[in-house]
Jmol script that loads the backbone (N, CA, C; Angstrom):
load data "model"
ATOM      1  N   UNK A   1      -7.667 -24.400  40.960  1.00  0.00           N
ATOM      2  CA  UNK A   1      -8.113 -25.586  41.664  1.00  0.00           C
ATOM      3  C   UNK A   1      -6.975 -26.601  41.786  1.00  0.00           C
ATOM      4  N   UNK A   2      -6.381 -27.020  40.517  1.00  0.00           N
ATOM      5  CA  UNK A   2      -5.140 -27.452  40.641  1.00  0.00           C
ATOM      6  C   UNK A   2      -4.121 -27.510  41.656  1.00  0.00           C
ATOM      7  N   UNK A   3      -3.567 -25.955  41.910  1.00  0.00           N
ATOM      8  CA  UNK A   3      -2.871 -25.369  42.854  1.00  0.00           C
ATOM      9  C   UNK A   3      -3.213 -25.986  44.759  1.00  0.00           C
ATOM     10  N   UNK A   4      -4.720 -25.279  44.869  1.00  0.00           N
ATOM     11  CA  UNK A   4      -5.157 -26.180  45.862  1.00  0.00           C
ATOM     12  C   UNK A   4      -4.470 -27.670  46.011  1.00  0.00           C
ATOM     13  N   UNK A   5      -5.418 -28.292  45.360  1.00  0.00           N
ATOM     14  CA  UNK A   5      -5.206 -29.677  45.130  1.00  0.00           C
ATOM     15  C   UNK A   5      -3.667 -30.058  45.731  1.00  0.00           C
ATOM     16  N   UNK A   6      -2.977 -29.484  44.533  1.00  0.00           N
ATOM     17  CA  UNK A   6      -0.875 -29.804  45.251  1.00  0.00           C
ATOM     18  C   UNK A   6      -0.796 -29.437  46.588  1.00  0.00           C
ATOM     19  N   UNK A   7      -1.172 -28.297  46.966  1.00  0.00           N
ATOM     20  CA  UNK A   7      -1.283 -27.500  48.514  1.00  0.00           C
ATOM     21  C   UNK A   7      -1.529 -28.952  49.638  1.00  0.00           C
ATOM     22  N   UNK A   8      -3.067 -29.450  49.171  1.00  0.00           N
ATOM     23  CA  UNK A   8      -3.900 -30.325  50.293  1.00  0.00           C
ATOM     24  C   UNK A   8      -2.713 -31.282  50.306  1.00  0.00           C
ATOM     25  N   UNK A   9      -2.576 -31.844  49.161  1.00  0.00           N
ATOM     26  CA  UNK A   9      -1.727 -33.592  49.027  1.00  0.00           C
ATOM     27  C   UNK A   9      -0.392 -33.034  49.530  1.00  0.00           C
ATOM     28  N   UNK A  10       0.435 -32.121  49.485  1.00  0.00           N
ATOM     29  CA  UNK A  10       1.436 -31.551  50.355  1.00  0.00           C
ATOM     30  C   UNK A  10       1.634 -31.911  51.641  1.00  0.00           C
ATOM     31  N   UNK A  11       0.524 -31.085  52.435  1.00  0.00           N
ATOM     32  CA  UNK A  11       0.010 -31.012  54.252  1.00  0.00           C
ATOM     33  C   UNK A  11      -0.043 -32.335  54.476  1.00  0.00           C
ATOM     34  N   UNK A  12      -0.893 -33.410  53.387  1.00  0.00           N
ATOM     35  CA  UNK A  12      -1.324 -34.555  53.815  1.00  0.00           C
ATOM     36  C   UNK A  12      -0.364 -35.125  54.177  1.00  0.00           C
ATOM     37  N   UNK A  13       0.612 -35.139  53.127  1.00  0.00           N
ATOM     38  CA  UNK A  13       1.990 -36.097  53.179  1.00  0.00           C
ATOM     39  C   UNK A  13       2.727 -35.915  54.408  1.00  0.00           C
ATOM     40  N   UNK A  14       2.879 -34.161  54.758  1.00  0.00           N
ATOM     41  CA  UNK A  14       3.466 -34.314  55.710  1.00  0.00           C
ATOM     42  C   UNK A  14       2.915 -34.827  57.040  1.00  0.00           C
ATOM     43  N   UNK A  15       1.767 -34.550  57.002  1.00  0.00           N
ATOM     44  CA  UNK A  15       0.804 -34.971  58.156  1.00  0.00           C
ATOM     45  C   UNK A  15       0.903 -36.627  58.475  1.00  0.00           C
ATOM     46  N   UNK A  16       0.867 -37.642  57.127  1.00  0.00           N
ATOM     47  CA  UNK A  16       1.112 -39.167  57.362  1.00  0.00           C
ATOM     48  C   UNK A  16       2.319 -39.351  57.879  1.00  0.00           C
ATOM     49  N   UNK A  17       3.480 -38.310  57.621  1.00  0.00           N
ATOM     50  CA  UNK A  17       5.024 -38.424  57.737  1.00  0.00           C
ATOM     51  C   UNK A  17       5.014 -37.948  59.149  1.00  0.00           C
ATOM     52  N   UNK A  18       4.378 -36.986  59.620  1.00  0.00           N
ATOM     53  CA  UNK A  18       5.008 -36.966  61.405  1.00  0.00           C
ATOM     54  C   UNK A  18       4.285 -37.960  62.292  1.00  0.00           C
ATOM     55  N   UNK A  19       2.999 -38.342  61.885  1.00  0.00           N
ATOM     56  CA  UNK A  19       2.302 -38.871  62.482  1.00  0.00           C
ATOM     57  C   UNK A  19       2.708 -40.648  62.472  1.00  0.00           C
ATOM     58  N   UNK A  20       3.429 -41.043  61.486  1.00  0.00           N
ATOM     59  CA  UNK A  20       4.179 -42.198  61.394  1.00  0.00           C
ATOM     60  C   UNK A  20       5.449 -42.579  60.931  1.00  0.00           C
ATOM     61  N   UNK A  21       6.052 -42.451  62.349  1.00  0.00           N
ATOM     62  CA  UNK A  21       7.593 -42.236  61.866  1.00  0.00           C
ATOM     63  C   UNK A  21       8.339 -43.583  61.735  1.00  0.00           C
ATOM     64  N   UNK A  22       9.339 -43.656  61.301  1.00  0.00           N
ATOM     65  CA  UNK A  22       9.801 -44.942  60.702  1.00  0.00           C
ATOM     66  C   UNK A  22      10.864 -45.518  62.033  1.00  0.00           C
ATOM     67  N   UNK A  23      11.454 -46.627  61.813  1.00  0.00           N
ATOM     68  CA  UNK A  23      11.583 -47.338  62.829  1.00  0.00           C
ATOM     69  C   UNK A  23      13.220 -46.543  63.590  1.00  0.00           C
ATOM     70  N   UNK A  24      14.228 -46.166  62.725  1.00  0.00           N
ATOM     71  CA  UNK A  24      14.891 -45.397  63.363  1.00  0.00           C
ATOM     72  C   UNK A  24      14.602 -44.083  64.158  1.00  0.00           C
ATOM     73  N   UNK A  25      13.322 -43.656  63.610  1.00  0.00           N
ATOM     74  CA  UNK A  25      12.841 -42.605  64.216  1.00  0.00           C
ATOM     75  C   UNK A  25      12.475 -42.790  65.673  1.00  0.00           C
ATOM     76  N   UNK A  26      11.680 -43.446  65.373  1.00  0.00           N
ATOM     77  CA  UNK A  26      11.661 -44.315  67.050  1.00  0.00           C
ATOM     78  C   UNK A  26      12.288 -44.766  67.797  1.00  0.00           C
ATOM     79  N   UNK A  27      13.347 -45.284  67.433  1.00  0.00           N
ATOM     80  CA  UNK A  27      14.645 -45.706  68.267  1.00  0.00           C
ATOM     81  C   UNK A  27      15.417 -44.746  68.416  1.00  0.00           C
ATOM     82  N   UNK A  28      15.464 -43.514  67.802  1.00  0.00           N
ATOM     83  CA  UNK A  28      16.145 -42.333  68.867  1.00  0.00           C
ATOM     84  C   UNK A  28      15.556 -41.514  69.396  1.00  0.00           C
ATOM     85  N   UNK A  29      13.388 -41.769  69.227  1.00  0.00           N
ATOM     86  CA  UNK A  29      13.317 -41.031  70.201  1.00  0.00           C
ATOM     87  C   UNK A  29      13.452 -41.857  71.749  1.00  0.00           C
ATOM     88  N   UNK A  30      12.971 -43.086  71.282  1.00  0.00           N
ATOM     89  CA  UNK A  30      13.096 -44.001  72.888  1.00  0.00           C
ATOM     90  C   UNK A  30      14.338 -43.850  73.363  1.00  0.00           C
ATOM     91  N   UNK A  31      15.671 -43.504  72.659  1.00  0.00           N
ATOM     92  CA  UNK A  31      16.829 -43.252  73.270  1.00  0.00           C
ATOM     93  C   UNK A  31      16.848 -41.949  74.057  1.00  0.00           C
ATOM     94  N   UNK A  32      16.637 -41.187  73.265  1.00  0.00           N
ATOM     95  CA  UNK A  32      16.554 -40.014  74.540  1.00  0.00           C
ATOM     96  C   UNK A  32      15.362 -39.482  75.323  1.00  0.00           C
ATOM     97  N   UNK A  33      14.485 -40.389  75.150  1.00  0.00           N
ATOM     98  CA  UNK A  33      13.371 -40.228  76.251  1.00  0.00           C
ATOM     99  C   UNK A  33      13.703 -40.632  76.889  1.00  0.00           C
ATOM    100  N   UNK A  34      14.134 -42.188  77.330  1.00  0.00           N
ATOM    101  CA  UNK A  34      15.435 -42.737  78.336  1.00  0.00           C
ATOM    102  C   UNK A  34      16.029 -41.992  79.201  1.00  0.00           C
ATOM    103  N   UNK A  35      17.101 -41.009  78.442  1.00  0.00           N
ATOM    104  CA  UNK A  35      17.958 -39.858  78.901  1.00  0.00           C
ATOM    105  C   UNK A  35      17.324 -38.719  80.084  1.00  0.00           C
ATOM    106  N   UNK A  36      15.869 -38.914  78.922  1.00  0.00           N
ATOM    107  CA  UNK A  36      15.495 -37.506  80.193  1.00  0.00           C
ATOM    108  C   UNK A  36      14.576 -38.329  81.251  1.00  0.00           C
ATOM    109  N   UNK A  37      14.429 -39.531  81.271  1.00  0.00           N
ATOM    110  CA  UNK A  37      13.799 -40.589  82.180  1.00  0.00           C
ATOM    111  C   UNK A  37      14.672 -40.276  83.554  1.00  0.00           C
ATOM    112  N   UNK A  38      16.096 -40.935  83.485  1.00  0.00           N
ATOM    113  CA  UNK A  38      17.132 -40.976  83.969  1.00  0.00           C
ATOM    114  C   UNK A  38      17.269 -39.784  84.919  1.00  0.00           C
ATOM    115  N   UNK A  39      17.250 -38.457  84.090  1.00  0.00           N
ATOM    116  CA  UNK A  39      17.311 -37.184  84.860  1.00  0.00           C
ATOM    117  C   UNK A  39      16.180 -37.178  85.492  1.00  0.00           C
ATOM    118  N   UNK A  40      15.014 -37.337  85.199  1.00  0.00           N
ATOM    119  CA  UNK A  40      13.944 -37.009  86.259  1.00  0.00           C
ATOM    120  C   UNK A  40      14.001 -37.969  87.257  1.00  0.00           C
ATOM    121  N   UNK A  41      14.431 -39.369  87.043  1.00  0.00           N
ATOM    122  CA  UNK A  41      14.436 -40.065  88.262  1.00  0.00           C
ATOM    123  C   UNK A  41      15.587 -39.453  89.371  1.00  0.00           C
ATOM    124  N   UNK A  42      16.536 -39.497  88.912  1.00  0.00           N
ATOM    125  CA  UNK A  42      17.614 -38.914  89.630  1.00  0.00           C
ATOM    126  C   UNK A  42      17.242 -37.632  90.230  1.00  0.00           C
ATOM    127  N   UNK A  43      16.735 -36.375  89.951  1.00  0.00           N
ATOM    128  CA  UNK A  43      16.073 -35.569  90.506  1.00  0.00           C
ATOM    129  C   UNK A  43      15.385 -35.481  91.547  1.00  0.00           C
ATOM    130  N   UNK A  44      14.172 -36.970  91.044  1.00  0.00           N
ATOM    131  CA  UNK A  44      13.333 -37.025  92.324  1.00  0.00           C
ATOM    132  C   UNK A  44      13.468 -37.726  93.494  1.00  0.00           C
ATOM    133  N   UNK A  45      14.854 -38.461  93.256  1.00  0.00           N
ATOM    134  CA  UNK A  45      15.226 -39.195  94.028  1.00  0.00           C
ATOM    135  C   UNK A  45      16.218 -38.358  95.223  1.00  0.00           C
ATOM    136  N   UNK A  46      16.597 -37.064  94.276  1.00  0.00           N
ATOM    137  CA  UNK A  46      17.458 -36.091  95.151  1.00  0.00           C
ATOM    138  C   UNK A  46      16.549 -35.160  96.051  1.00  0.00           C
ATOM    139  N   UNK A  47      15.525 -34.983  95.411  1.00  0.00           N
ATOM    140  CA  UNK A  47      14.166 -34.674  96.014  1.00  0.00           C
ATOM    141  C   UNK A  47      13.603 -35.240  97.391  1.00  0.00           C
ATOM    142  N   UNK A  48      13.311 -35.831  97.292  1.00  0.00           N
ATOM    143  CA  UNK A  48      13.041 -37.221  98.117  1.00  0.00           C
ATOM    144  C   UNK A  48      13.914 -36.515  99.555  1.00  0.00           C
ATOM    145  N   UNK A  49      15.204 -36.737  99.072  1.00  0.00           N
ATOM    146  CA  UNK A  49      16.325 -36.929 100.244  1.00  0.00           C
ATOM    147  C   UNK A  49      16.575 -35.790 100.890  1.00  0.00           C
ATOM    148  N   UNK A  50      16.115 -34.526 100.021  1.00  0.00           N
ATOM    149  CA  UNK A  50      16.658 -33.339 100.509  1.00  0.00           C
ATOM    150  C   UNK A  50      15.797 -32.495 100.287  1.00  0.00           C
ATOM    151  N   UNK A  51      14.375 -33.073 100.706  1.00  0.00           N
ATOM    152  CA  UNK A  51      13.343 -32.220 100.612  1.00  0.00           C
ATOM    153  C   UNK A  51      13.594 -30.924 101.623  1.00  0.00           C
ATOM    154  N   UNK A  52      12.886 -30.263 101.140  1.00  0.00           N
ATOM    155  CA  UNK A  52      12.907 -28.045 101.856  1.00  0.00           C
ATOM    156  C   UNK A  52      12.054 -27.603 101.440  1.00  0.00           C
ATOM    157  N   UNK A  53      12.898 -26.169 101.306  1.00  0.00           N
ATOM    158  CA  UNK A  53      12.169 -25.301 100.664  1.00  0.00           C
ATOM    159  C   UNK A  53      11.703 -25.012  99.119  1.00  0.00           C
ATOM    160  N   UNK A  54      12.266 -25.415  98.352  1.00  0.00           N
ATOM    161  CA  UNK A  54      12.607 -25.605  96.868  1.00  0.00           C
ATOM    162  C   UNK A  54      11.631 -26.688  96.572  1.00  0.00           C
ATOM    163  N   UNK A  55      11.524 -27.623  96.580  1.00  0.00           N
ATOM    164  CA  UNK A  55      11.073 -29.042  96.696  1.00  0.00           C
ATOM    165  C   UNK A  55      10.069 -29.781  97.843  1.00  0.00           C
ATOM    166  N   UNK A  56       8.787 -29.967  97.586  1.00  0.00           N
ATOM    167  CA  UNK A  56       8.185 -30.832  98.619  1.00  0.00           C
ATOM    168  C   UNK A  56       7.640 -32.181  98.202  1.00  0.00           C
ATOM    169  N   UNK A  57       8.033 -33.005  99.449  1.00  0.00           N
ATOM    170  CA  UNK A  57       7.639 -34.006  99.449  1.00  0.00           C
ATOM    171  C   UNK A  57       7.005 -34.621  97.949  1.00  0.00           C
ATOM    172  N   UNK A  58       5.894 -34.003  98.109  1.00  0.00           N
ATOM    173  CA  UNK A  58       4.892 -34.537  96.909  1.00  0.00           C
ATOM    174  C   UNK A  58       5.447 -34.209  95.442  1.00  0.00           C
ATOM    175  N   UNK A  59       5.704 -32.949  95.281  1.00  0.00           N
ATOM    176  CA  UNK A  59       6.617 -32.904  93.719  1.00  0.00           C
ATOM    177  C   UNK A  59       7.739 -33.717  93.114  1.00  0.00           C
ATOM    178  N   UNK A  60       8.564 -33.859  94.504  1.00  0.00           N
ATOM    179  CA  UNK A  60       9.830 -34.982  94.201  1.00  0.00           C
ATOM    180  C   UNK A  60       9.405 -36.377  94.189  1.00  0.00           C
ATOM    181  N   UNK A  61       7.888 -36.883  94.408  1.00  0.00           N
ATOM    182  CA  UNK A  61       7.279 -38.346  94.133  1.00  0.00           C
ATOM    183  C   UNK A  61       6.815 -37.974  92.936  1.00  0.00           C
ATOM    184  N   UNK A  62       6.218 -36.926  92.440  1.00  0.00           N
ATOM    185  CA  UNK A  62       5.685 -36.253  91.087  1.00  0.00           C
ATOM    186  C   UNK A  62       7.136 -36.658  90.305  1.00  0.00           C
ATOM    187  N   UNK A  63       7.803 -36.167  90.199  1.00  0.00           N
ATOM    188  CA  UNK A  63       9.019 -36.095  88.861  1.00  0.00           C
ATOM    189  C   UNK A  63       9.444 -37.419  89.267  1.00  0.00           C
ATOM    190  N   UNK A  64       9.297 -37.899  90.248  1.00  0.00           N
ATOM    191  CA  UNK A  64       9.845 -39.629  90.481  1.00  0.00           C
ATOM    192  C   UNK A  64       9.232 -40.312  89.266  1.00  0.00           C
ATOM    193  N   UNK A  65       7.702 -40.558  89.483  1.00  0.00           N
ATOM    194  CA  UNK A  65       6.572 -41.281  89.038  1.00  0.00           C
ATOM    195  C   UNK A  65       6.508 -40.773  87.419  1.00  0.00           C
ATOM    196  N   UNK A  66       6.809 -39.391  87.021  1.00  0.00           N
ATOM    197  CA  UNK A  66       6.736 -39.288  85.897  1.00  0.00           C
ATOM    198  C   UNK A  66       8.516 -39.906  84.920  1.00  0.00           C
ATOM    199  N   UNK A  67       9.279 -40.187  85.823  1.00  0.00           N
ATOM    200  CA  UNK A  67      10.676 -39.986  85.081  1.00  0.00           C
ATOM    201  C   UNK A  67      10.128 -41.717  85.072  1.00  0.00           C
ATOM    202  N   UNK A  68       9.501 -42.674  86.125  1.00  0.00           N
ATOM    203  CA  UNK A  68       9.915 -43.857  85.561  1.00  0.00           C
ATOM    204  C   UNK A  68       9.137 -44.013  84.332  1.00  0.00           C
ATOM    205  N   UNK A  69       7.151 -43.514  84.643  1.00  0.00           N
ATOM    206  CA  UNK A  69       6.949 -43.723  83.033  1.00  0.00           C
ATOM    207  C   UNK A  69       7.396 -43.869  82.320  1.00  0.00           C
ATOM    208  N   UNK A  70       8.386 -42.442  82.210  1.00  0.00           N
ATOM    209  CA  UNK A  70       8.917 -42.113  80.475  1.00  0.00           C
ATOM    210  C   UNK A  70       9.898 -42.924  80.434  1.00  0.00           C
ATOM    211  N   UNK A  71      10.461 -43.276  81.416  1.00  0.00           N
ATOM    212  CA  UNK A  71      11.258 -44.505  81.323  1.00  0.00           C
ATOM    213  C   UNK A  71      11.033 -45.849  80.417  1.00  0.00           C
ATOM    214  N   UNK A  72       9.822 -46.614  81.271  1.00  0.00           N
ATOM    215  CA  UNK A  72       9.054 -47.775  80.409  1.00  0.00           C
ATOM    216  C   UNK A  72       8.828 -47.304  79.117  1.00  0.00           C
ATOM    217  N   UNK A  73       8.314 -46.281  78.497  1.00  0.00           N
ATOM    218  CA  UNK A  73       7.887 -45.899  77.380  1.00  0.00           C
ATOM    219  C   UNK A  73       8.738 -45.604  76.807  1.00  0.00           C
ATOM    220  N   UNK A  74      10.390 -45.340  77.091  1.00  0.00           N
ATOM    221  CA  UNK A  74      11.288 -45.344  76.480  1.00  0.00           C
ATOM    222  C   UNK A  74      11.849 -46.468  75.976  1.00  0.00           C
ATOM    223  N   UNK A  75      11.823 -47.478  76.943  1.00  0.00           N
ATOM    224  CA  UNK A  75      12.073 -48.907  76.649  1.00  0.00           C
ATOM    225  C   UNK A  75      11.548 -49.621  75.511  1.00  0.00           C
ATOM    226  N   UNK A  76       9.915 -49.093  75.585  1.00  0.00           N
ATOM    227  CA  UNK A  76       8.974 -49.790  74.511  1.00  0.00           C
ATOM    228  C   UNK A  76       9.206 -49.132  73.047  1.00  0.00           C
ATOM    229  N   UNK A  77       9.244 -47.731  72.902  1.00  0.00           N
ATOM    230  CA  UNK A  77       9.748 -47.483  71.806  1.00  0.00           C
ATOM    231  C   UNK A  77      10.683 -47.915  71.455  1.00  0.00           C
ATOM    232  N   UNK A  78      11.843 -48.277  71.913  1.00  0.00           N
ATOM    233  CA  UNK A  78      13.644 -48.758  71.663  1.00  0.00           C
ATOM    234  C   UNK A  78      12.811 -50.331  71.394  1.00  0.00           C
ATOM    235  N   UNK A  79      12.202 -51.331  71.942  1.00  0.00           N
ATOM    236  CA  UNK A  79      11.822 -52.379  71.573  1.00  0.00           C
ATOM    237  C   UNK A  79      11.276 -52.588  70.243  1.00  0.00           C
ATOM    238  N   UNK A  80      10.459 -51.548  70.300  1.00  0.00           N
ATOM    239  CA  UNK A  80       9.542 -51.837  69.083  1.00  0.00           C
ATOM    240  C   UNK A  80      10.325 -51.112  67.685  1.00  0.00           C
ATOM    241  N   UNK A  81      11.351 -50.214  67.963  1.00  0.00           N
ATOM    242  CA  UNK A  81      12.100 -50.017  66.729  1.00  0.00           C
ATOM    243  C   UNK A  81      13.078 -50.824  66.513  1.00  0.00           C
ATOM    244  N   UNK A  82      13.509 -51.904  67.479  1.00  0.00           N
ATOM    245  CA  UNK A  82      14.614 -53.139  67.311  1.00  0.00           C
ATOM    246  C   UNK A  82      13.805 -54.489  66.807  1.00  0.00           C
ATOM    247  N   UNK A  83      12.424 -54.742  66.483  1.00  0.00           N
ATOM    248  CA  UNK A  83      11.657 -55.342  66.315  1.00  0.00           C
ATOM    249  C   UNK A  83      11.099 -55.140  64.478  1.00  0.00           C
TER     250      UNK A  83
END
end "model"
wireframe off; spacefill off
backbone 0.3
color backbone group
C-alpha cells in the first residue's frame, strides 16, 4: 500500500509541475511561440500573394489568422512571465 501511495504522490507532483510552470518557463515558451507566429504570418502572407495550386485563397487567410493569434498569445505569455 505504501508503494502505491509513493507511485500516486509521484504522478501528482509531476502532474502540478507541467500543469504550472514557473515564470521562466513561460517566457520561453511565449518566445518561441512568437517565432512560429512570425513564420505562419509570413507564410500566409506569401499565400495571399501567390495563391495556385498549392495554396488557396482561404488556407493562406487560415495560417494568416492562426499565426497572428499565436502571436498575441505569445506576447501575453512573455508579459505575464516579465510581470
Amino acid at each position: 500500500m505504501e508503494v502505491i501511495m509513493k507511485k500516486f504522490l509521484r504522478i501528482k507532483t509531476w502532474f502540478v509541475r507541467l500543469f504550472s510552470p514557473d515564470k521562466k518557463t513561460l517566457g520561453a515558451i511565449g518566445e518561441d511561440l512568437r517565432k512560429v507566429a512570425v513564420t505562419a504570418i509570413g507564410v500566409g502572407i506569401v499565400g495571399l500573394a501567390v495563391s495556385g495550386d498549392t495554396i488557396t485563397v482561404k488556407e493562406a487567410g487560415l495560417v494568416l489568422f492562426v499565426g497572428v493569434i499565436l502571436w498575441i498569445y505569445g506576447i501575453i505569455l512573455t508579459k505575464v512571465s516579465n510581470s
